[in-house]
Backbone as CSV, one residue per row, in Angstrom:
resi,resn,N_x,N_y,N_z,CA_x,CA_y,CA_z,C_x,C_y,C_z
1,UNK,-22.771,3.856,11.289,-21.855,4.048,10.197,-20.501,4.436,10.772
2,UNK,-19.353,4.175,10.136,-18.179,3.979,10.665,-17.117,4.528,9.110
3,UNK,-15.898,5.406,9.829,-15.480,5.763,8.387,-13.975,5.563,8.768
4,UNK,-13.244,4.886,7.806,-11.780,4.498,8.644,-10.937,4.984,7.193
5,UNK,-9.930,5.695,7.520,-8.815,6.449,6.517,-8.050,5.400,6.493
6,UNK,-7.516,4.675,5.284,-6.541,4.105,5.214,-5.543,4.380,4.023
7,UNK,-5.722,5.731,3.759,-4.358,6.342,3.076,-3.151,5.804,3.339
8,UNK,-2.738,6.201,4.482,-1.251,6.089,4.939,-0.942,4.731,4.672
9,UNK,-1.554,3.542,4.660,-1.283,1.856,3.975,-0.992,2.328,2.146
10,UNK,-0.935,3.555,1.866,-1.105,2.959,0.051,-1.428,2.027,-0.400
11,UNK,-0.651,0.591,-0.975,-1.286,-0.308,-1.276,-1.854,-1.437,-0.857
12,UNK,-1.138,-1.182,0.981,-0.939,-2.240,1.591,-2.255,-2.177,2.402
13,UNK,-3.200,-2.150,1.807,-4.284,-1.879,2.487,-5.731,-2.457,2.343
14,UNK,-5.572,-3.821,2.100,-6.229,-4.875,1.484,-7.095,-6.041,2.755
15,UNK,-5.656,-6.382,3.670,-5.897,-6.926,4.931,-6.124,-6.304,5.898
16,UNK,-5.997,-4.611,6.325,-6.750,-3.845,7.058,-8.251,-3.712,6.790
17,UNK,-8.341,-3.485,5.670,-9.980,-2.915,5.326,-11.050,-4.326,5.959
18,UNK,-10.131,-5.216,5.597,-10.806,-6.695,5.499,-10.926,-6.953,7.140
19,UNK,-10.039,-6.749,8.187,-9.944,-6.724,9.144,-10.898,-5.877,10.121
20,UNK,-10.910,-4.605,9.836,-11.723,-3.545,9.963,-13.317,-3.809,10.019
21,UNK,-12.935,-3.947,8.660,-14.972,-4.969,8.662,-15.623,-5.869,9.265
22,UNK,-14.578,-6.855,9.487,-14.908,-8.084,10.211,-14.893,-7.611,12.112
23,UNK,-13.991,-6.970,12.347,-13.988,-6.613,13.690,-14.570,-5.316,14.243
24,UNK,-14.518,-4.523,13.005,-14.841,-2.940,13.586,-16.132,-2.424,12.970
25,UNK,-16.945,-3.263,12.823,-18.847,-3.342,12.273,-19.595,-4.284,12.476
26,UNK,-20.608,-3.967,12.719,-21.429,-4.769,13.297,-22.115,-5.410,12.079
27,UNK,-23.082,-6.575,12.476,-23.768,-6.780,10.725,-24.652,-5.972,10.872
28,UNK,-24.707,-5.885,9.362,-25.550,-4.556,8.462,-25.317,-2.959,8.793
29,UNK,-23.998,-3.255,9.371,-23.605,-2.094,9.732,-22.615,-1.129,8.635
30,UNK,-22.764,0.073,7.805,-22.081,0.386,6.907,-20.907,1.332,7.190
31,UNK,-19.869,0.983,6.289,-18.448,1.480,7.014,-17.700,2.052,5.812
32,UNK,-17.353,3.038,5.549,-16.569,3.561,4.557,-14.856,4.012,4.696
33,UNK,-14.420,3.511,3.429,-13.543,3.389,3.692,-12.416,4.301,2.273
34,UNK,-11.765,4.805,3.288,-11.121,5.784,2.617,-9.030,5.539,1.960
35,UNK,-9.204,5.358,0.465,-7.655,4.856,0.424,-7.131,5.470,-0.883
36,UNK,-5.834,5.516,-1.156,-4.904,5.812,-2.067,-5.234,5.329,-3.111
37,UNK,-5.112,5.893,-4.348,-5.030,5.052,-5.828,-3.794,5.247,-6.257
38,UNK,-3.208,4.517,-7.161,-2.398,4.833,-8.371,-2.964,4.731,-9.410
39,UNK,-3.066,3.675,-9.970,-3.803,3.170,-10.955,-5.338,2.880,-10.586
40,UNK,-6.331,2.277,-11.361,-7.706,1.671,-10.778,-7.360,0.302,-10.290
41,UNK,-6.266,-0.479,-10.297,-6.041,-1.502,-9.610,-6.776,-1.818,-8.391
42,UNK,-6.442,-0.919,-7.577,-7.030,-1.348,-5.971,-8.441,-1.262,-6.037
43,UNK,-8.963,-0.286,-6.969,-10.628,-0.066,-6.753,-11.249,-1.141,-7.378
44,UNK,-11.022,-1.838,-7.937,-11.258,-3.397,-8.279,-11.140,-4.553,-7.404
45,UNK,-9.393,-4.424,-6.867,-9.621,-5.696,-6.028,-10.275,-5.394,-4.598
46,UNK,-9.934,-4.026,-4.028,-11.357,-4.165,-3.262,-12.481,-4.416,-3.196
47,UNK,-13.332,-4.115,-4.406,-14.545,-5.221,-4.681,-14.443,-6.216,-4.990
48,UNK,-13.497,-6.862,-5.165,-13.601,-8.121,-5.230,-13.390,-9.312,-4.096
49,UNK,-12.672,-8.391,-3.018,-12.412,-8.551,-1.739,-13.718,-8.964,-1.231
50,UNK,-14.529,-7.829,-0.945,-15.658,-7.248,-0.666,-16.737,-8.673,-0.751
51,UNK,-16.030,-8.552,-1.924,-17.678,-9.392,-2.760,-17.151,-11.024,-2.229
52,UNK,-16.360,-11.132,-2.196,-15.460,-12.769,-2.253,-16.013,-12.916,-0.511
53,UNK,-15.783,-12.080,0.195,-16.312,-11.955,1.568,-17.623,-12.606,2.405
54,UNK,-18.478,-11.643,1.054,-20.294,-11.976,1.407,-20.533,-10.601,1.644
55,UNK,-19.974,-9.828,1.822,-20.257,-7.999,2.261,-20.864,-7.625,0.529
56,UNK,-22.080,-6.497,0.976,-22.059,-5.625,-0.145,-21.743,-4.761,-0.100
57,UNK,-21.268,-4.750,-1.815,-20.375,-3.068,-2.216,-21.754,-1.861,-2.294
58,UNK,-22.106,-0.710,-1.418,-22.933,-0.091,-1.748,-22.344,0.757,-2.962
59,UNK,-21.590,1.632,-2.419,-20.776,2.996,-3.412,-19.240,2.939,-4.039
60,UNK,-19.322,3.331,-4.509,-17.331,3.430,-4.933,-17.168,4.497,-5.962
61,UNK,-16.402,5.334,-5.130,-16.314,6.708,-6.255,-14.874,7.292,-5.816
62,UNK,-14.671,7.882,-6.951,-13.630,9.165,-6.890,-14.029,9.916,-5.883
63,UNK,-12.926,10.023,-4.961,-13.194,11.092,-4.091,-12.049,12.730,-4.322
64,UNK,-10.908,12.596,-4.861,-10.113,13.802,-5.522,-9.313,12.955,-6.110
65,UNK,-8.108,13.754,-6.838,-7.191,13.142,-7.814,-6.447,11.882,-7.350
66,UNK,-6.184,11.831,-6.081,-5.683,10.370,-5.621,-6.456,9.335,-4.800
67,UNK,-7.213,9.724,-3.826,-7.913,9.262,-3.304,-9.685,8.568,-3.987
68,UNK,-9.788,7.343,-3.306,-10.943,6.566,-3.334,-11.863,6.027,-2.166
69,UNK,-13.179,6.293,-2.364,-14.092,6.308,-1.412,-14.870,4.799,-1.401
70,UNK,-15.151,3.839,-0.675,-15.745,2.838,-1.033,-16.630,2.403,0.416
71,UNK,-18.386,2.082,0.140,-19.102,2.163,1.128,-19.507,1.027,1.006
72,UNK,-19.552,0.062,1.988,-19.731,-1.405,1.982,-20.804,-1.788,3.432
73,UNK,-21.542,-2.730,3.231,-22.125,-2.994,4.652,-21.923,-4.466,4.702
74,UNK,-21.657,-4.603,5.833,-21.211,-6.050,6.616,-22.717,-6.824,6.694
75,UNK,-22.746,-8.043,5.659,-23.707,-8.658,5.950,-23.430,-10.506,6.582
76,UNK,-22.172,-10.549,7.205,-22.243,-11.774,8.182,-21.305,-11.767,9.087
């Protein structure tokens, strides 16, 4: 398991996560990933990222008033 902060991207943090997964996990390897909200915008298109991928979304939760937690495992 692997846990990568990507706060400091705010929104721009779409092609890291995606990057991250593909290079920085192994398959079936689960990696969480830690980012900014404003709105629920991003916590959507990250699963949809996710899902458009072939990866499954395990978790996705509120983690405090700005921040979002999302646990995914690399399945190719």
């Amino acid at each position: 398991m692997v846990r990568y902060d990507l706060r400091h991207l705010h929104d721009n943090f779409y092609d890291r996560m995606m990057e991250l997964l593909e290079t920085g996990t192994k398959v079936d390897e689960v990696a969480i990933f830690l980012f900014e909200i404003g709105d629920f915008t991003p916590v959507q298109k990250s699963a949809d990222l996710i899902k458009e991928a072939g990866h499954e979304l395990l978790n996705s939760l509120k983690f405090n008033e700005v921040d979002w937690t999302i646990v995914v495992r690399r399945k190719k």
